[in-house]
PyMOL commands that place a pseudoatom at each C-alpha (Angstrom):
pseudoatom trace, name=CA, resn=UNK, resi=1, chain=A, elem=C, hetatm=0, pos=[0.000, 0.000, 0.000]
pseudoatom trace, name=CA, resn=UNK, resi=2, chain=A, elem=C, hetatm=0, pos=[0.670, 3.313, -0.555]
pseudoatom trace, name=CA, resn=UNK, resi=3, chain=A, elem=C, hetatm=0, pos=[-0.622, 6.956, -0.260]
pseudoatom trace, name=CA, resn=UNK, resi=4, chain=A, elem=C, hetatm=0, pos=[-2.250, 8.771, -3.166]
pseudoatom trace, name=CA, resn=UNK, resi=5, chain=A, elem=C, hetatm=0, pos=[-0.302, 11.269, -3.215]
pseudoatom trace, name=CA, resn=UNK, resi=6, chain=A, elem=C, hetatm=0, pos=[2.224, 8.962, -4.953]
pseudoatom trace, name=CA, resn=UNK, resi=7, chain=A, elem=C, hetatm=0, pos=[0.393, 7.438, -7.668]
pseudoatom trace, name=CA, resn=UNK, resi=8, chain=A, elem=C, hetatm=0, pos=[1.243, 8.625, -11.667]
pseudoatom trace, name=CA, resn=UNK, resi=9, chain=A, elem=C, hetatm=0, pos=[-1.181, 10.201, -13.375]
pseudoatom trace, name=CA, resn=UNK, resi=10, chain=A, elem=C, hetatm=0, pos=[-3.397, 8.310, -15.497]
pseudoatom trace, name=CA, resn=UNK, resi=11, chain=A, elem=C, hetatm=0, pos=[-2.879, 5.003, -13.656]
pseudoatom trace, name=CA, resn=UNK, resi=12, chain=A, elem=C, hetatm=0, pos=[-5.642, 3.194, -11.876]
pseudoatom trace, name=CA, resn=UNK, resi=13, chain=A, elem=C, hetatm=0, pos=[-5.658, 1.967, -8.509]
pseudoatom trace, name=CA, resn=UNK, resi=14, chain=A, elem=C, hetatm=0, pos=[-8.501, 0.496, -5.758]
pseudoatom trace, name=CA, resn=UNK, resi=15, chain=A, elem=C, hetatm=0, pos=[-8.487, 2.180, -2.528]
pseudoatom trace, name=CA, resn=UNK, resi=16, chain=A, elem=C, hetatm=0, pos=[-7.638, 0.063, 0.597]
pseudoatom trace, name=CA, resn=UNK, resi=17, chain=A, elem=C, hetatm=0, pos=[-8.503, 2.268, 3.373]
pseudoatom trace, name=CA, resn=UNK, resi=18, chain=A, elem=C, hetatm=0, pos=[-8.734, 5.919, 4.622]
pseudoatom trace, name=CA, resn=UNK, resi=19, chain=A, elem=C, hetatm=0, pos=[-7.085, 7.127, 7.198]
pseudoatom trace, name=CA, resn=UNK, resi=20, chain=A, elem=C, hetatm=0, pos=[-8.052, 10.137, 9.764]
pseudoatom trace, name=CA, resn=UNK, resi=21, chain=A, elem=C, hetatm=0, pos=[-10.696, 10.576, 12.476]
pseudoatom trace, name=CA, resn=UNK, resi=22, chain=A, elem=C, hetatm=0, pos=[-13.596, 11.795, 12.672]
pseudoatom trace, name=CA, resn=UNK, resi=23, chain=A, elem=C, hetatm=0, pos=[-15.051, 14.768, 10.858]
pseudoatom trace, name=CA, resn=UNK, resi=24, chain=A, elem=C, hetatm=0, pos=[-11.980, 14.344, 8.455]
pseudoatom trace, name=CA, resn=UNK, resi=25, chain=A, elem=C, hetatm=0, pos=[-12.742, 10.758, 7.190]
pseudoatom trace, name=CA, resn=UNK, resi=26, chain=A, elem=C, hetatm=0, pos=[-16.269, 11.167, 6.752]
pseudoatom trace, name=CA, resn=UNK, resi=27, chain=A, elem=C, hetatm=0, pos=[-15.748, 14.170, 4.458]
pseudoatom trace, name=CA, resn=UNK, resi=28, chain=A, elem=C, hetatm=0, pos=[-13.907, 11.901, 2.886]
pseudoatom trace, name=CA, resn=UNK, resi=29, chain=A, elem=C, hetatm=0, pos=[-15.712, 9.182, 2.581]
pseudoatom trace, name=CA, resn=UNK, resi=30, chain=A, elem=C, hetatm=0, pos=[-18.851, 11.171, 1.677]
pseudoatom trace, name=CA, resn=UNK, resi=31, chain=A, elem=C, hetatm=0, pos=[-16.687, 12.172, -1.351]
pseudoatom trace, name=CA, resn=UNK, resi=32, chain=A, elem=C, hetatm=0, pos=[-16.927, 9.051, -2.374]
pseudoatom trace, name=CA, resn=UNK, resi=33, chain=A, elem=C, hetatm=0, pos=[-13.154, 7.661, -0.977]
pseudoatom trace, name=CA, resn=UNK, resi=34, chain=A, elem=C, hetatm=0, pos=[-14.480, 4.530, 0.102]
pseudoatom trace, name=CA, resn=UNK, resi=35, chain=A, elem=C, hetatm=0, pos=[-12.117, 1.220, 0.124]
pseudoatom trace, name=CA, resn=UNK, resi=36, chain=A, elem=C, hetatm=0, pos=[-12.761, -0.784, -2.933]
pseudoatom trace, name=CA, resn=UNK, resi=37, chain=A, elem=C, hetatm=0, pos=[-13.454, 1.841, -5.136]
pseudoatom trace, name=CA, resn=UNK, resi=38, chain=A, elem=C, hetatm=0, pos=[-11.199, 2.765, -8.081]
pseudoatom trace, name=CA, resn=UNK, resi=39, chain=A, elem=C, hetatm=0, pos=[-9.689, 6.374, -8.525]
pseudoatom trace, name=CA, resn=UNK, resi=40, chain=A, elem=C, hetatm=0, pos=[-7.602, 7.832, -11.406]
pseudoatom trace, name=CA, resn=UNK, resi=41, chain=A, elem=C, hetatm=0, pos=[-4.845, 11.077, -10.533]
pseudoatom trace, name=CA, resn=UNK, resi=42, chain=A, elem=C, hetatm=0, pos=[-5.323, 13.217, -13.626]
pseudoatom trace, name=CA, resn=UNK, resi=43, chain=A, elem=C, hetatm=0, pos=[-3.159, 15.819, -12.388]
pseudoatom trace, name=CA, resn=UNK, resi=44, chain=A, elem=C, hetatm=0, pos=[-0.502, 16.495, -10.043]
pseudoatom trace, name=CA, resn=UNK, resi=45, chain=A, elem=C, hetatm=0, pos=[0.512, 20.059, -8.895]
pseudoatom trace, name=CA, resn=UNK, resi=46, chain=A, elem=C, hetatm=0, pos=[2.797, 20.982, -5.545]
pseudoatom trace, name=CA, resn=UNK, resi=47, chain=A, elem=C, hetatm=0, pos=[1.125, 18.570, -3.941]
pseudoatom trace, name=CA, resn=UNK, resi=48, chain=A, elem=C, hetatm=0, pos=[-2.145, 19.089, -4.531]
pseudoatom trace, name=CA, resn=UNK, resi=49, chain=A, elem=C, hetatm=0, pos=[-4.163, 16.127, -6.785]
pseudoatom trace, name=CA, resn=UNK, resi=50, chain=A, elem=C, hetatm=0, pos=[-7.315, 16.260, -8.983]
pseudoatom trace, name=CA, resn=UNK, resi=51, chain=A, elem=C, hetatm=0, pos=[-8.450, 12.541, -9.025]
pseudoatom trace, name=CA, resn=UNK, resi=52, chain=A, elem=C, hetatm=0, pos=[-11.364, 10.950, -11.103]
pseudoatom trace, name=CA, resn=UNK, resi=53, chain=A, elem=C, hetatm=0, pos=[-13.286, 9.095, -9.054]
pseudoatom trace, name=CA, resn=UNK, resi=54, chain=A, elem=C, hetatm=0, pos=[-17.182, 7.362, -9.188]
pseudoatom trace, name=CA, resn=UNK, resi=55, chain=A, elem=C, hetatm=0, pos=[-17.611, 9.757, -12.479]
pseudoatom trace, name=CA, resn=UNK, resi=56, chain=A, elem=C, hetatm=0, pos=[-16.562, 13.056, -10.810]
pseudoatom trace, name=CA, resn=UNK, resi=57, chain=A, elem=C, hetatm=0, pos=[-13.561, 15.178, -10.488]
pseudoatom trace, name=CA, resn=UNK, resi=58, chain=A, elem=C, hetatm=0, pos=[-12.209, 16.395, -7.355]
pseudoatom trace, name=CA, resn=UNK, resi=59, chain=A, elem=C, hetatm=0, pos=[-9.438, 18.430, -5.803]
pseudoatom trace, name=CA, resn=UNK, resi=60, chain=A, elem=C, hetatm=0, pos=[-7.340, 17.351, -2.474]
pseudoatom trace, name=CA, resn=UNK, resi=61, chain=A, elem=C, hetatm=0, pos=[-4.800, 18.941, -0.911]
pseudoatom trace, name=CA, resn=UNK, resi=62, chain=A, elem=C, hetatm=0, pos=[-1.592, 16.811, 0.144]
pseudoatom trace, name=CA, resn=UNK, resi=63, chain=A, elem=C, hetatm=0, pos=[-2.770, 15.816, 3.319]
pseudoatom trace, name=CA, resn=UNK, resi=64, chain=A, elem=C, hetatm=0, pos=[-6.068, 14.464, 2.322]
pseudoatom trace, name=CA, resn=UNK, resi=65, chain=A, elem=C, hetatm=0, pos=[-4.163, 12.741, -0.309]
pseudoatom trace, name=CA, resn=UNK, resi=66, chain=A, elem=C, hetatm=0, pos=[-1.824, 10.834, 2.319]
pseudoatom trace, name=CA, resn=UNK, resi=67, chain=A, elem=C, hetatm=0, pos=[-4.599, 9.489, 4.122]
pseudoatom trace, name=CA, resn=UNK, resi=68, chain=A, elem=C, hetatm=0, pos=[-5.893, 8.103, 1.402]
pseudoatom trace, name=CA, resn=UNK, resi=69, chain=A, elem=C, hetatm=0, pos=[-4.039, 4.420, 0.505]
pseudoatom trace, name=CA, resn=UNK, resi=70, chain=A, elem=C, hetatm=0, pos=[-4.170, 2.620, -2.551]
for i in range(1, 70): cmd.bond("trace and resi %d" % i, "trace and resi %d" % (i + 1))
show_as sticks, trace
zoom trace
């Protein structure tokens, strides 16, 4: 496993789990960051992502990124 923040762009991978408490991993989650579902970096930018994921596209900062695993 590893976080998001170090996947290529364009490659595919299944998230394994989210990390955080609380407030923090529901947002999350609500965003649709769920294990098992598949998410696609299309860009990569100091840090910051914009992922594909469940049809939409959506910005995260780096350390929303690292508690995400893939």
């Amino acid at each position: 496993m590893m976080p998001l923040v170090m996947a290529a762009a364009g490659e595919v991978h299944t998230i394994k789990t989210v990390g955080g408490e609380g407030k923090k991993r529901q947002f999350l989650e609500g965003l649709g960051f769920v294990p098992g579902t598949e998410v696609v970096v299309l860009s990569k930018s100091a840090g910051s992502l914009i992922v594909s994921i469940k049809g939409s596209r959506i910005a995260l900062d780096r350390r929303a990124a690292l508690k995400i695993l893939i």
